[in-house]
KOLPA-803847 format. One record per atom (N, C-alpha, C, O): x, y, z. Coordinates in steps of 0.02 Angstrom, whole numbers, plus 50000, padded with zeros to 5 digits. Layout:
BEGIN
XYZ...
//
This chain:
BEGIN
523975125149665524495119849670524325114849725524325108949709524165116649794523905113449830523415107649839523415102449872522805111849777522165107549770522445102149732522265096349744522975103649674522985097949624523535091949660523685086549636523735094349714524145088749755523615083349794523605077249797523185088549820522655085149859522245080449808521935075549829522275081949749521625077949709522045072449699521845066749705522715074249682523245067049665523285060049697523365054349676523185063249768523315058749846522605057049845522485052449884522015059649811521425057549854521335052449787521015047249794521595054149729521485048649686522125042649679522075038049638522705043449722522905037949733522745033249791522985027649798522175037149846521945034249894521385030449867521265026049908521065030149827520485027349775520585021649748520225016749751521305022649710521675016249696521845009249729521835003349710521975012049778522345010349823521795004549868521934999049893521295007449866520615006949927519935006849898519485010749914519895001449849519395001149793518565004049834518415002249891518155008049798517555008149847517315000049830517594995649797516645000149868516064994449877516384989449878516124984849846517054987949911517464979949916516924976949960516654981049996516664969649967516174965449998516534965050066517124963150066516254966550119516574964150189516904956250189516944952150144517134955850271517314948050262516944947450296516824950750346516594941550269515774936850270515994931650320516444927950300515764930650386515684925250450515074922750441514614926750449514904915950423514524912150463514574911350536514984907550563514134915150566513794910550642513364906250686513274905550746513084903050614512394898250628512714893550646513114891450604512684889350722512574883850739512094879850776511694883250807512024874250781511654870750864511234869650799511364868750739510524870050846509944868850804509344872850765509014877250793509264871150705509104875250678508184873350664508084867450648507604877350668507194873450662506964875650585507174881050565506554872050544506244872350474505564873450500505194868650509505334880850517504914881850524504234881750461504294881050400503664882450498502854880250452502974888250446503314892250478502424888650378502324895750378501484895850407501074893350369501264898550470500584899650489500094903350445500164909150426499454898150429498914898850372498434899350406498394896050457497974903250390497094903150416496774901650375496934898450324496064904550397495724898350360495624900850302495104898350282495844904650260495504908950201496404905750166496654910250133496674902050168497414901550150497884906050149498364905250112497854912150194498214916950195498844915550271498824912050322499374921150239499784918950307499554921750357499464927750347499404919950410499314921350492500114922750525500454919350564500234928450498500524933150526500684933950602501264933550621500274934850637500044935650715500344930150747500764931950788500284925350744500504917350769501194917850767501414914550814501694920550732502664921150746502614920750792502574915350821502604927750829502974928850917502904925150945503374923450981502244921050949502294915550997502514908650976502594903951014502604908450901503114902450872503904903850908504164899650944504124908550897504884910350901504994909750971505554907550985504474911651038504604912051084504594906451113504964905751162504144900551089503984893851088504684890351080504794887151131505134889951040505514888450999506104889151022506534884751017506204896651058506514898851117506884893051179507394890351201505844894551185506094891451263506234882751267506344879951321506194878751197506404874751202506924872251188507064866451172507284877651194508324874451156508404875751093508974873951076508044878751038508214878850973508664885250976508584889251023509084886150933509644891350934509324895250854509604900750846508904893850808508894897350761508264895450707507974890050715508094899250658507574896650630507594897550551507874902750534507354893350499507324890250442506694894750408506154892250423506634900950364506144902950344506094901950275506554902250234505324900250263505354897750181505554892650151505524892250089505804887550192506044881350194505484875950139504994878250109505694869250135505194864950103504434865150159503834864650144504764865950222504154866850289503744870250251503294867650219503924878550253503804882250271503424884150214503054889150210503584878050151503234879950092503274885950046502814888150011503974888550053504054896150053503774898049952503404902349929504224891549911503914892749855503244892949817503124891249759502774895649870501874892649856501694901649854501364904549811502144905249931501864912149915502214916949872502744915849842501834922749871502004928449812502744931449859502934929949916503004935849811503624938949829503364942549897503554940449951502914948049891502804951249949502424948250008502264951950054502254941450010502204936950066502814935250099502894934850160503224934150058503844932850104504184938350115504574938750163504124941750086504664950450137504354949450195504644948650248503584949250185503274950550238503484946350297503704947650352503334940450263503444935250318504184933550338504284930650391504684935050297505324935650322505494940750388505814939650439505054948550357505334954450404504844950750464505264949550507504154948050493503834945950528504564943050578504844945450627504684937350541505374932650596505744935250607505884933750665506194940350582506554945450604506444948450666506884948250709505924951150675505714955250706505634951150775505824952950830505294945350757505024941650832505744935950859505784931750904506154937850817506734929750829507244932550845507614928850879507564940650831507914942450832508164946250896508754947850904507484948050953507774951251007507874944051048508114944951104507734937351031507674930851063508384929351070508654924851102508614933951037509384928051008509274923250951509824920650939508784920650907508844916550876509004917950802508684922050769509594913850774509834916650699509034913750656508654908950664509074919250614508514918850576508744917150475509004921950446508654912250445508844909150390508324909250340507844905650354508284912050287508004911350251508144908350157508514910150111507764904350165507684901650062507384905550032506854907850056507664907849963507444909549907507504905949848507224909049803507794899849827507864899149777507404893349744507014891049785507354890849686506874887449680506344891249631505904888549598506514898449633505874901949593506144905149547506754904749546505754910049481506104911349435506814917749457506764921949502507304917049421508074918949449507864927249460508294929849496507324932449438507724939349460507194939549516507224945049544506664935249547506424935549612506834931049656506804931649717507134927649633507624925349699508184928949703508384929049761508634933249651508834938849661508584940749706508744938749762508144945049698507644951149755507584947849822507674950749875507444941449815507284940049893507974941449931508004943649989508524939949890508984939049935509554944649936510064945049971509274949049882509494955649892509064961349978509264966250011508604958049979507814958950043508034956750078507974960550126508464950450099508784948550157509324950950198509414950750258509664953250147510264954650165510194960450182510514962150232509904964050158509544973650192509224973550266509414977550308508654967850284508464969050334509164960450394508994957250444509564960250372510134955250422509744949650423509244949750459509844945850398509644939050380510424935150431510964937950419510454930250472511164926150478511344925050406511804927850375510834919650378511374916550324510604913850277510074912350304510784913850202510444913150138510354908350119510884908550087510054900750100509774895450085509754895550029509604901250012509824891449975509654891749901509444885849882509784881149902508894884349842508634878649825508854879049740508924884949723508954874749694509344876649624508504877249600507944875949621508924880849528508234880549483507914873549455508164870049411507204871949499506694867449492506494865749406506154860749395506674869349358506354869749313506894868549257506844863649220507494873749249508004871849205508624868149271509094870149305508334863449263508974859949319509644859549299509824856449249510054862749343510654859349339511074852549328511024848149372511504851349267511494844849271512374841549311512614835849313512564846649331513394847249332513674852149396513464857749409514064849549424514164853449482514314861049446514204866049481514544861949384514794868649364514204874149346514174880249356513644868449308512944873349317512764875349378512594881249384512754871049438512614871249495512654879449518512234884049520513414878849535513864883249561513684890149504513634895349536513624890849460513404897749410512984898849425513034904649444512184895849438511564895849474511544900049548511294905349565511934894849583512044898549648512404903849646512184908449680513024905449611513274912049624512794918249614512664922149659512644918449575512104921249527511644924449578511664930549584511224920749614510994922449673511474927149720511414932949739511994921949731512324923849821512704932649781512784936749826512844934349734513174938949717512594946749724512824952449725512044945549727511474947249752511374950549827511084955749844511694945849865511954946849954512744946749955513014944150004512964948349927513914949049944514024947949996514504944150006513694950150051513794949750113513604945950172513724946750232513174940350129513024937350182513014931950160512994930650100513044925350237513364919550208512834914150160512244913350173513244910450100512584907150065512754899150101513314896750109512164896250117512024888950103511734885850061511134886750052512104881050022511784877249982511114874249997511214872150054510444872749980509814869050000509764861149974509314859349936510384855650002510334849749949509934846949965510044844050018509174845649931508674842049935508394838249863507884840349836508724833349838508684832649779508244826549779508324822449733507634824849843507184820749822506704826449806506284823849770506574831849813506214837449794506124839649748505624838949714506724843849733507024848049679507164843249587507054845149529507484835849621507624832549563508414834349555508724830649517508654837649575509434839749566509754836249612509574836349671510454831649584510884829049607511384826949596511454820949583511874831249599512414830849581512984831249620512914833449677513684829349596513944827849656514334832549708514854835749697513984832349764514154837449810514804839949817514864845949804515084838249827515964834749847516234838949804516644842749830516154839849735516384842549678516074848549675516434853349660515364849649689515024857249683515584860649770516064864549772515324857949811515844861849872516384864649863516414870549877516874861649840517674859749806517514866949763517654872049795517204868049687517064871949653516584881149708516764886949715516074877849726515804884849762516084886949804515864892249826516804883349842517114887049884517784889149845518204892249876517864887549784518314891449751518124898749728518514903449730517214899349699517004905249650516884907149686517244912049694516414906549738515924911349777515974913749843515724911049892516304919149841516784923049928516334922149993516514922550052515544920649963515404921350032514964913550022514354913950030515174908650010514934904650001515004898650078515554896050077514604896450136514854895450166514714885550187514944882250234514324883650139514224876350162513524874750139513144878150104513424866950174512754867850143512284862450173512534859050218511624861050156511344859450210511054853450170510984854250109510864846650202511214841050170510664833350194510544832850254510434828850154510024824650184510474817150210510194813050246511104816450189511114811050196511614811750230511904817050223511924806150286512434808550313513294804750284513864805150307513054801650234513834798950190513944806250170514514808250183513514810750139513674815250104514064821450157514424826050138513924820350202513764824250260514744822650293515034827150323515114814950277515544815050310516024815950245516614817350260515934815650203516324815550146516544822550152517154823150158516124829050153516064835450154516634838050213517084842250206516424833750280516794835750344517264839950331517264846050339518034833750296518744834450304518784844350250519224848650255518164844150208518514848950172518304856450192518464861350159517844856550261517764860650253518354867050300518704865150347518364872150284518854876550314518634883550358518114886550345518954884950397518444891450441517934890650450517764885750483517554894250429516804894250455516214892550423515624893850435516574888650368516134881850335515824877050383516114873650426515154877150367514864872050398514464865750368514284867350311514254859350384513884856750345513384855150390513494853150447512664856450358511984856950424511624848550393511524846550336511534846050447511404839850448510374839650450510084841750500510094837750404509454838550394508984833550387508404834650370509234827850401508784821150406508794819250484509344817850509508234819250523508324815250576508404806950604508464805150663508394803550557508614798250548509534796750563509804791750588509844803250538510504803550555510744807450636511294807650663510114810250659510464815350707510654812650758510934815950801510524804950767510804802750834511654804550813512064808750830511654797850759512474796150731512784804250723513374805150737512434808850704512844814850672513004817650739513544820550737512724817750800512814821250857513344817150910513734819950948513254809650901513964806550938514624808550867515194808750888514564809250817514924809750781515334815350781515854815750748515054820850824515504828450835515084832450776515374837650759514554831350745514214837550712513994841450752514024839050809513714847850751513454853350801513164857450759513234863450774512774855950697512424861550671511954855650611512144850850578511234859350623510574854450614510284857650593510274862950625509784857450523509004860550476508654856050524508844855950582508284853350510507724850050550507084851550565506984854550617506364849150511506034848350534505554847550592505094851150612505804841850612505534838450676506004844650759505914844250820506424849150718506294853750787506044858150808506204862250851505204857050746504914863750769504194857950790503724860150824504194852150771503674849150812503784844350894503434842650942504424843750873504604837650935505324841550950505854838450943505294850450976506104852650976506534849851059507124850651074506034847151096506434845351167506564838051157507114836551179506314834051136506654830051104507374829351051507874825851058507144834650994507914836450964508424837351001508884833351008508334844651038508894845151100509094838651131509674837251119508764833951171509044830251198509274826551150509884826751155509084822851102509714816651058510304824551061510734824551105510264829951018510704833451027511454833451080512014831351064511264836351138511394835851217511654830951217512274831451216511354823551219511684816951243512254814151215512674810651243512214816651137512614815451092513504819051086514024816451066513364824951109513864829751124514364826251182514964827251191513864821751217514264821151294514414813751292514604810551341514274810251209514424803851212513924796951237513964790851229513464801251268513104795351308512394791951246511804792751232512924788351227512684782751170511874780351180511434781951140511744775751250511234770951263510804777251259510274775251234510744784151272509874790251275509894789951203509444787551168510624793651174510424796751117510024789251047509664789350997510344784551084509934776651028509264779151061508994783551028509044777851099508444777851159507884783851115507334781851095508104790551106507784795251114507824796351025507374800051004508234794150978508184792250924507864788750886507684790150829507734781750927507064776050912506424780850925505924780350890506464784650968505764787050992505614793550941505024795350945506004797250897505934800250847505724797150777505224798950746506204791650755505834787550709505244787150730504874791850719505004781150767504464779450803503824784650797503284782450779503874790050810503434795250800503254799850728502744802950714503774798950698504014800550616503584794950581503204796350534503654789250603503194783350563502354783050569501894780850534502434786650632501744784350638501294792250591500714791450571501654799150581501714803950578501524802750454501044805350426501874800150432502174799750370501464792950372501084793450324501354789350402500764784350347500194788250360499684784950366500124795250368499374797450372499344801050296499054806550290499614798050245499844802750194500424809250167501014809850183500054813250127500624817150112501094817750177500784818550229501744817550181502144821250251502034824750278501894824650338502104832250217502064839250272501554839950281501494843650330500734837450246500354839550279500134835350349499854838350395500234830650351500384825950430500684830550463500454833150514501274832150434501804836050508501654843550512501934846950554501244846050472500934851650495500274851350538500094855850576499884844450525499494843250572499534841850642499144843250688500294837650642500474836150715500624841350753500504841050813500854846250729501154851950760500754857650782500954861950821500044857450749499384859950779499064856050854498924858750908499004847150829498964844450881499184844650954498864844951006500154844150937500404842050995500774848951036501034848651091500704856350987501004862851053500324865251033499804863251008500674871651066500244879051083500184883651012499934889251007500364880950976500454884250911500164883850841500364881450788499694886750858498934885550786499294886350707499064890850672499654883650689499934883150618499544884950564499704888850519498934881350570498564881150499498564874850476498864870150503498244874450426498254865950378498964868850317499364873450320498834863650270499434865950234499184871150173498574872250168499744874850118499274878250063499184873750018499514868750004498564876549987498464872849907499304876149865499674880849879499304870549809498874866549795498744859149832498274855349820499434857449894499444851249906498604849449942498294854149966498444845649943497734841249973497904841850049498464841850073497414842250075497364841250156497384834650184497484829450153497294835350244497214826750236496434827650270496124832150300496284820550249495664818650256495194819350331495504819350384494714819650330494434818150414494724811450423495064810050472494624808350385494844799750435495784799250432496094794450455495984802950411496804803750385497044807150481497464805350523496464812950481496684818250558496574812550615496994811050657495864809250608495654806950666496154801350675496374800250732496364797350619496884791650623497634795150677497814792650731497964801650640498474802650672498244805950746498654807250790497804806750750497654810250830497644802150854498084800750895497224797050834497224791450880497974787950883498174786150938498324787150836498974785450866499594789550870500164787850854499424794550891499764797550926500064797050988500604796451018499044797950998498984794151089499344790151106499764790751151499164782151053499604777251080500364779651078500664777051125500574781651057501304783951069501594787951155502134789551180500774788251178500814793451222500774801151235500684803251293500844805351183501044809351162500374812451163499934810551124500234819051224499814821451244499584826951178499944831151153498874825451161498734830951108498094834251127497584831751149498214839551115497554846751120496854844151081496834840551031496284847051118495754846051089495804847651013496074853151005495644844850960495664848950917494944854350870494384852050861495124859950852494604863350820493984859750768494184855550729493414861250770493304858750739493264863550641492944868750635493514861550600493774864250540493014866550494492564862450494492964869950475492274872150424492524869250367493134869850372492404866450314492554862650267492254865550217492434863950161491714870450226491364875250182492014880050163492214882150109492224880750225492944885550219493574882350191493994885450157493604877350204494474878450194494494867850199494594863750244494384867650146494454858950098494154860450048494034865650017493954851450039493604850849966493124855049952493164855849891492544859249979492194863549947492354871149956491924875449949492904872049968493094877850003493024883549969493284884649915492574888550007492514895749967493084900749972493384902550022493164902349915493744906249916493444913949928492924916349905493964917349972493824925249979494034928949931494484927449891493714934049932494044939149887494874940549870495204940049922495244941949818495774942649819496204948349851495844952349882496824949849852496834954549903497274961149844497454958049794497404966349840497564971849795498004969049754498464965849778497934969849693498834968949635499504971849697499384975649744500024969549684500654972749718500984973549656500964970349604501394980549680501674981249633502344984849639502344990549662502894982149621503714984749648503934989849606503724989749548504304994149621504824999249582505224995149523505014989449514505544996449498506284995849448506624990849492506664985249468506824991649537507344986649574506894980149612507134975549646506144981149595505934976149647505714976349708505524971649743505734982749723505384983949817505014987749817505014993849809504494982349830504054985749850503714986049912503974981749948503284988849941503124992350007502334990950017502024994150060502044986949982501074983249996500704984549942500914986149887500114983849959499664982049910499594990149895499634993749945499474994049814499374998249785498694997749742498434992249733498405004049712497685004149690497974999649638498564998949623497114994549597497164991749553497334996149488497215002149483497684991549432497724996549372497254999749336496704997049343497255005749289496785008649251496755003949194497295003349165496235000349170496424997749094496215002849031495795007249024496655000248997496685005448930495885000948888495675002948834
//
């Protein structure tokens, strides 16, 4: 009689107290966020080794958090188990720093961006990035938002940001209306990260709690920082981040005449940065040039830039002032136009759910 009382109460406590309910999901990413490079050697592989002293770099110059897999970071070029890798890598080196660590998955086919961001959320990711599907694009904030849930339902628990980059992706639709909608469907849906800054004030009034909207063009960060924004993607703060901080800083405290001042001097360096060709591979070059921090060139398939493309941005650089490191000289047998490729490295191969744990023997063929 006893037991069948006890089973009654333990199955109206069941009822009552659904299992696996999703926690309540906080965003805490603010300040600045940098869009980190992913570090390449010369065989096009990730250089691994080079984090700790990115993150610590990154650290000590005012950045509050970091962007993994980003358009930087080129994240859609490597295989799934490059980025566990290179995700758990930033984890590991960003996380006793204090710095929130962010990662993108989306952009690639839907049950590996699943996985990635089922992978994130296991080893504490801050908050989840999503780029829409590149391929069947969304044409409607309502595809949008099915796309992204789809993903974020993947991490229940942790917060999603939208990735709006629709000179990239090709997707553009209207924000205002996807926000409005993804903060109706998706519980842990928390804001999103954004190039323009009309789009950027339109968003402001609606967002609630711990919605944020991350401001990602530096062209806007003077205006967005006298404007009362306080949370930044950004590029340019993993090549020029004491600069960011300060328009940042000046902006917070109102003082108009630095943050114009120190804003011209970001364009200014951005221009001279963008006519050496492709962008990121310029701004992956500058960022070898001008710290302590051996990046790599960019991956195939994009093109390198040229010898006369490097020597151009090293010479006006200078004129900008802007003290730059000897630079290496590059084997071109290795790693450009005639470049020998190394051997490949083992098949990988995941369980049923997708995790997998490194390279395993090649297969037997039948």
């Amino acid at each position: 009689m006893a037991l069948g009382i006890l089973t009654l109460l333990f199955a109206i406590i069941l009822a009552i107290l659904p299992l696996g309910e999703a926690k309540d999901v906080q965003l805490k990413v603010k300040g600045i966020v940098a869009s980190v490079f992913t570090p390449i050697d010369d065989y096009g592989y990730v250089n691994f080794n080079v984090i700790p002293q990115y993150a610590q770099s990154l650290k000590d110059r005012g950045i509050n958090g970091v962007l993994v897999g980003g358009y930087n970071g080129e994240g859609t070029k490597f295989s799934i188990w490059d980025r566990r890798q290179l995700l758990s890598t930033w984890i590991e080196a960003a996380t006793p720093l204090g710095l929130f660590v962010l990662f993108q998955v989306g952009g690639i086919p839907l049950p590996d961006a699943q996985d990635l961001a089922s992978f994130a959320e296991q080893i504490g990711v801050s908050a989840i990035l999503i780029y829409p599907d590149c391929i069947y694009k969304p044409k409607n904030p309502k595809e949008l938002v099915y796309y992204v849930g789809i993903i974020a339902s993947s991490a229940p628990n942790t917060p999603i940001l939208y990735y709006h980059i629709p000179q990239v992706t090709g997707v553009n639709v209207d924000m205002v209306k996807f926000f409005d909608l993804a903060s109706d469907q998706i519980d842990n849906f928390k804001g999103l990260k954004v190039e323009t800054f009309d789009t950027a004030l339109k968003l402001r009034g609606r967002m609630e709690g711990d919605q944020r909207v991350f401001i990602s063009n530096s062209v806007y960060l003077g205006p967005a920082a006298l404007a009362g924004f306080d949370s930044f993607i950004l590029s340019d703060a993993t090549v020029f981040p004491r600069l960011v901080d300060l328009i940042v800083r000046y902006g917070k405290s109102g003082d108009r005449r630095r943050v114009n001042s120190f804003s011209q001097r970001l364009i200014d360096l951005n221009e001279v940065i963008s006519a050496q060709g492709n962008n990121l591979a310029a701004l992956k070059a500058t960022m070898s040039l001008v710290t302590d921090i051996d990046v790599g060139r960019i991956k195939d398939p994009t093109l390198q830039l040229t010898a006369e493309q490097e020597n151009n941005l090293e010479r006006r650089l200078k004129d900008e002032g802007i003290k730059v490191k000897q630079r290496q000289n590059n084997n071109q047998e290795t790693y450009g136009r005639k470049r020998i490729y190394p051997p490949r490295p083992p098949v990988i191969y995941y369980d049923e759910a997708g995790r997998g744990s490194g390279p395993v023997a090649e297969p037997v063929e039948n």
